[in-house]
C-alpha positions as CSV (number, residue, x, y, z in Angstrom):
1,X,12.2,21.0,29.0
2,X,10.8,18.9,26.1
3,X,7.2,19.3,25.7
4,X,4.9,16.7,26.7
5,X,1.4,14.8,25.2
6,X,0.3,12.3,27.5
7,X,3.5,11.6,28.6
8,X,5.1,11.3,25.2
9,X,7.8,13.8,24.3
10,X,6.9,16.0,21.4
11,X,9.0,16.3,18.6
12,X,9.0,18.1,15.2
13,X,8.9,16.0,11.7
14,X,12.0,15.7,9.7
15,X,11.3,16.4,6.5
16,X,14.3,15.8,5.0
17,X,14.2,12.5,5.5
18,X,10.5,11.9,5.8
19,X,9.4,12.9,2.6
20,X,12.1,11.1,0.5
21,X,10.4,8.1,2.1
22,X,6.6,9.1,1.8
23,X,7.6,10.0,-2.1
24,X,9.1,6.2,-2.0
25,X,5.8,4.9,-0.7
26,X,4.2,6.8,-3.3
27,X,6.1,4.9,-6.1
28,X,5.1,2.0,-4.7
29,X,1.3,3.0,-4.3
30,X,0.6,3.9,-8.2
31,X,2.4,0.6,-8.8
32,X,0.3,-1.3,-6.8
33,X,-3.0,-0.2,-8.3
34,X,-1.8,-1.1,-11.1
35,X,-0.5,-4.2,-10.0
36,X,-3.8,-5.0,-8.0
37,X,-5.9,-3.6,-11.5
38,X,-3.5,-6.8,-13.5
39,X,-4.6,-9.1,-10.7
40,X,-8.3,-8.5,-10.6
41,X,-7.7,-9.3,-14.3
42,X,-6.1,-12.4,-14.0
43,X,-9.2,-13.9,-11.6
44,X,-11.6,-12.3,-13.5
45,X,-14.8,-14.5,-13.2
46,X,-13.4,-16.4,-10.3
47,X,-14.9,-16.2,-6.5
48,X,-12.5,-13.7,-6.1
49,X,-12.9,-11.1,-9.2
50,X,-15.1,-8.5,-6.7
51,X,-12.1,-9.1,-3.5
52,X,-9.6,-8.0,-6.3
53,X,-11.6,-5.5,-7.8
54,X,-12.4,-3.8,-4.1
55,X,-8.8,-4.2,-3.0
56,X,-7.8,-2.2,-5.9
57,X,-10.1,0.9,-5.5
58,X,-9.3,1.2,-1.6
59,X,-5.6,1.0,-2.6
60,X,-6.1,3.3,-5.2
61,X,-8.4,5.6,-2.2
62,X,-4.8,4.9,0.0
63,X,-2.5,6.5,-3.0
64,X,-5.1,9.5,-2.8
65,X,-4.8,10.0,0.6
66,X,-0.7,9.4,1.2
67,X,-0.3,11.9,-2.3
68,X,-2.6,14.8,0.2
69,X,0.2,13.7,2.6
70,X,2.2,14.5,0.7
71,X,1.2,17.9,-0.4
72,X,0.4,18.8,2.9
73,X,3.7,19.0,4.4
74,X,4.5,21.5,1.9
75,X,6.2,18.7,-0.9
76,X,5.7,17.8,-4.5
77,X,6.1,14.5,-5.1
78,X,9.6,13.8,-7.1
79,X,9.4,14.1,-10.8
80,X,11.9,11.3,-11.4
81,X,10.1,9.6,-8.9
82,X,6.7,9.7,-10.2
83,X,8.0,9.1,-13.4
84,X,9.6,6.1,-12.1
85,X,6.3,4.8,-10.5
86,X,4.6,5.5,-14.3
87,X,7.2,3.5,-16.1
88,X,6.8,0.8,-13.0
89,X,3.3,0.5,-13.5
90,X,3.5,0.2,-17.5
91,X,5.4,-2.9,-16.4
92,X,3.0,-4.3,-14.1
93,X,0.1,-3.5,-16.0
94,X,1.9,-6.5,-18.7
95,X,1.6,-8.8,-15.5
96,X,5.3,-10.1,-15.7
97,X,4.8,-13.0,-13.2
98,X,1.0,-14.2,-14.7
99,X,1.5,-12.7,-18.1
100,X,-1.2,-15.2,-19.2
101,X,-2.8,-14.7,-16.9
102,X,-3.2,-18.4,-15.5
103,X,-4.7,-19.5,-12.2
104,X,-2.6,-22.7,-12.2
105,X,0.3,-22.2,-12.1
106,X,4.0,-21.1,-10.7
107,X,3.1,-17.4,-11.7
108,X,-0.3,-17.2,-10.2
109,X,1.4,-17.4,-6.8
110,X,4.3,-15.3,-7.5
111,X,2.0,-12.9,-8.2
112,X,-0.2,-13.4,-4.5
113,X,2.7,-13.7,-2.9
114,X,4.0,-10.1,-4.8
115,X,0.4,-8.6,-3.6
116,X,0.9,-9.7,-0.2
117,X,4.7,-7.8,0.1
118,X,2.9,-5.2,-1.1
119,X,0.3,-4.7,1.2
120,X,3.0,-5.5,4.2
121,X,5.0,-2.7,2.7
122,X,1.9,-0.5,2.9
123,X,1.5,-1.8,6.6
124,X,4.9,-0.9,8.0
125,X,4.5,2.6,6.3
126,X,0.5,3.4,8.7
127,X,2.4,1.9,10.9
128,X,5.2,4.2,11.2
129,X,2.9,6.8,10.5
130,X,1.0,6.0,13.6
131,X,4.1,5.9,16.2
132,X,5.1,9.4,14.3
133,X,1.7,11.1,14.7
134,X,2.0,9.9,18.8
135,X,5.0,12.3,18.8
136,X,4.4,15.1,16.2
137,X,2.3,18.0,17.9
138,X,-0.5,18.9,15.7
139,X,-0.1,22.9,14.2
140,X,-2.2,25.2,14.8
141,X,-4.6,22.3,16.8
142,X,-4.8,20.4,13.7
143,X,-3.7,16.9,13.5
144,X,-1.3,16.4,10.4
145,X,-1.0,13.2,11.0
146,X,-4.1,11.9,11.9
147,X,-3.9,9.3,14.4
148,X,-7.3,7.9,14.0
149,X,-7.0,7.7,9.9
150,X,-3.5,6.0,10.6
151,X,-4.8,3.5,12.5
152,X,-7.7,2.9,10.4
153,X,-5.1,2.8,7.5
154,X,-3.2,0.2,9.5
155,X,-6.0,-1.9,9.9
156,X,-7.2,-1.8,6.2
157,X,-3.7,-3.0,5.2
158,X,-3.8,-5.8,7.6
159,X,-7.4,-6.9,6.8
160,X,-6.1,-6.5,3.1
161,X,-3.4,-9.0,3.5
162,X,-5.9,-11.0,5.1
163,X,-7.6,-11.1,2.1
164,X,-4.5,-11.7,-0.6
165,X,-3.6,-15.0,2.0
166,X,-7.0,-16.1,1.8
167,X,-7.3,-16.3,-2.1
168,X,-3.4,-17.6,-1.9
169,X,-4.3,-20.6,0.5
170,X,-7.5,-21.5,-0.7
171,X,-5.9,-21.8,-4.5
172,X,-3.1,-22.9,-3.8
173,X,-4.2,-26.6,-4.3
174,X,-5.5,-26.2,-7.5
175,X,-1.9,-25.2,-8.4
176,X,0.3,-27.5,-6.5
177,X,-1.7,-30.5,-6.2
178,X,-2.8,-33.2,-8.7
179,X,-4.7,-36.4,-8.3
């Protein structure tokens, strides 16, 4: 008989294919601060420099946390990996779709709209996570995966993109439309 927490089968992680994915999500983590760090630049004394600026640290607080994840289901993050998300991030620092970093135009959306994959990316990982950590039984009484902090995660990311569509809707005018 397959074990039971509140009614919801108990089942054991697969590594092998979770932590190709978490190291995936990692790569895209370091690039988003980065990409997020680029962005706060590019509204820099704006309304929105400090929503930039605090997006960026909690994202940055996110990495931190999935990269303990990480290393506490026994895994190193990939070498070629990480060494991907550096060279991905030397990229993004350069800003390719606001390189000048303008608020008017065609690139200052791409890049909003970039954010705001992003941060759904980041959703559908705690997300995951959460359903995961529903099913996973926790060693030695210990949650791994902490369903509180997954949901909290979830709804950070949410209240994030919040925050990217806010900025994107209330500029968008300024870009798009001309009297």
């Amino acid at each position: 008989m397959t074990p039971a927490r509140n009614g919801i089968p108990v089942h054991h992680l697969d590594l092998e294919t979770l932590l190709p994915y978490l190291d995936l999500h990692l790569v895209g983590a370091t690039n988003g601060v980065r990409l997020f760090e680029a962005a706060g630049r590019s509204w820099a004394d704006t309304p929105y420099e400090e929503d930039f600026g605090r997006l960026r640290t909690e994202i940055l607080e996110e990495r931190a946390f999935l990269k303990g994840l990480i290393i506490s289901l026994g895994h190193r993050p990939g070498p070629l990996k990480m060494a991907l998300a550096r060279a991905l991030s030397v990229l993004a620092e350069v800003n390719p779709l606001n390189p000048l970093r303008r608020k008017a135009s065609a690139g200052s959306q791409l890049e909003l709209e970039s954010l705001q994959s992003l941060l759904k990316g980041k959703e559908a990982l705690w997300s995951t996570l959460v359903a995961l950590a529903a099913r996973t039984p926790a060693p030695s009484g210990d949650a791994l995966l902490d369903p509180a902090e997954l949901e909290r995660l979830l709804e950070t990311s949410r209240r994030q993109q919040d925050v990217v569509a806010r900025v994107m809707t209330e500029t968008a005018p300024d870009r798009f439309l001309h009297q």
